[in-house]
Phi, psi and omega in degrees: 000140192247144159247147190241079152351113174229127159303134171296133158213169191296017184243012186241136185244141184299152180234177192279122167013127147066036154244210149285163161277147191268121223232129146316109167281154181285160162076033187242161177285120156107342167092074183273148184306139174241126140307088157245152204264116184275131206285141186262126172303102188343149183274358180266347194277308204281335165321304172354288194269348190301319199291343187261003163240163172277163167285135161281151193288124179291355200016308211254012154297308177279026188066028186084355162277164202223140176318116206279343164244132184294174136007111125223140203325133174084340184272136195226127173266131205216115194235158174230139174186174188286158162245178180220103159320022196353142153272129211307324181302319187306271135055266147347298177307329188290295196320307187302329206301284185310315156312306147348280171288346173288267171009319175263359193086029188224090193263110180238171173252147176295132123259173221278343179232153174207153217213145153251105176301138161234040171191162177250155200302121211225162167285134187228093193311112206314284193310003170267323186326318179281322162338277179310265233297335171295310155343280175297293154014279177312327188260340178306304158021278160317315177267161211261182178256142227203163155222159172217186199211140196205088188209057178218122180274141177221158179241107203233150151266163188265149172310312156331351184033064199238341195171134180229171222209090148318114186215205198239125160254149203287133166252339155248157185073049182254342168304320200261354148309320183304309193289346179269324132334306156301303183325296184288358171266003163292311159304289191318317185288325171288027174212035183019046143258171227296135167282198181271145174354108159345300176238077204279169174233124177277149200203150144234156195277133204233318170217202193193156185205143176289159162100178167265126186215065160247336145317305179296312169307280172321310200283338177300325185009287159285348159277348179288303172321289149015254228266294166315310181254025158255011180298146170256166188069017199285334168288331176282320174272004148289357143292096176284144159225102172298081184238009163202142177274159163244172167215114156259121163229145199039249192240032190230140231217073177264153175202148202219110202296145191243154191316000000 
């Protein structure tokens, strides 16, 4: 069945509320009027195509962030990293954090997930997706479950200097973050696309703020550093085990278990 879109021209005449337009059939005398009905597209058909878009982007949905690339139709935004599960106790730690800097006027958000990237966030066209992920798929394979520890606060920015970030960076188990990163810059590279940072500081990001305030942040540094390493239990909960990598790309969830 062909559907067809029919456009206003100057040979098309308005018709009455919940009908079709009404169209001259050609060669009839006098142009006789034709009644065509527009037929509505099925919800199976139009299923068809939802999965290939992304949501478009929102600014004020989104507390004000904004996209480091625009929207397009087929374009997929696609990160690969560890997640990190929290205990109520991390959770608490952030909030003293976060208290801290309300106190000085530096006022941030919590988030809501928290993660160590091992790519930088790269487009990813809908027809690679299964590719690329068999592609990581394959190479996760080889490694074993690691633990690592991320319990030095820094202070980071986005490239766009759009919104800057506190976060805890690992000071053990960045070798074995590295060899998994060489891998997925492996991937990256067979779609040619970015790899991940050369010297990368592996982190996980805890909180945020719009604008660049990362002057105002250093100076706080070491008091932040403080409330972190006098936390009790801060060593057990600063402790990760990494035992699956992810890949998100648009609103879809891979994941891929290490040994």
């Amino acid at each position: 069945m062909l559907l067809v879109n029919y456009s206003s021209s100057s040979e098309e005449e308005e018709s009455p509320a919940g009908e079709g337009p009404r169209l001259r059939a050609e060669g009839a005398v006098g142009g006789t009027e034709v009644q065509f009905q527009r037929l509505p597209v099925p919800e199976s058909v139009m299923g068809m195509f939802k999965e290939l878009e992304e949501e478009l982007d929102d600014s004020v949905q989104h507390d004000g962030r904004i996209r480091s690339f625009p929207h397009q139709r087929g374009n997929w935004s696609t990160l690969v990293y560890l997640e990190y599960y929290p205990e109520v106790e991390f959770v608490e730690l952030i909030d003293l954090l976060l208290t801290h800097l309300q106190m000085h006027k530096l006022p941030m958000a919590r988030l809501a997930e928290f993660h160590i990237s091992l790519s930088q966030t790269v487009v990813l066209r809908y027809h690679w997706i299964n590719i690329f992920v068999e592609s990581l798929k394959e190479k996760m394979t080889s490694f074993d479950r690691f633990y690592c520890v991320s319990d030095k606060v820094k202070i980071y920015i986005n490239q766009e200097k759009t919104r800057t970030f506190v976060a805890l960076e690992v000071s053990a188990g960045s070798c074995y973050l590295q060899e998994i990163v060489n891998e997925v810059d492996k991937s990256m590279k067979e779609f040619d696309l970015k790899t991940y940072y050369k010297k990368p500081s592996f982190h996980i990001s805890v909180a945020w703020c719009l604008g660049d305030v990362t002057a105002e942040l250093e100076k706080h540094q070491q008091e932040l550093q403080a409330i972190v390493d006098r936390f009790e239990n801060g060593a057990r909960i600063l402790r990760m085990f990494a035992d699956q990598v992810r890949c998100k790309t648009g609103n879809k969830i891979f994941s891929f278990p290490l040994r």
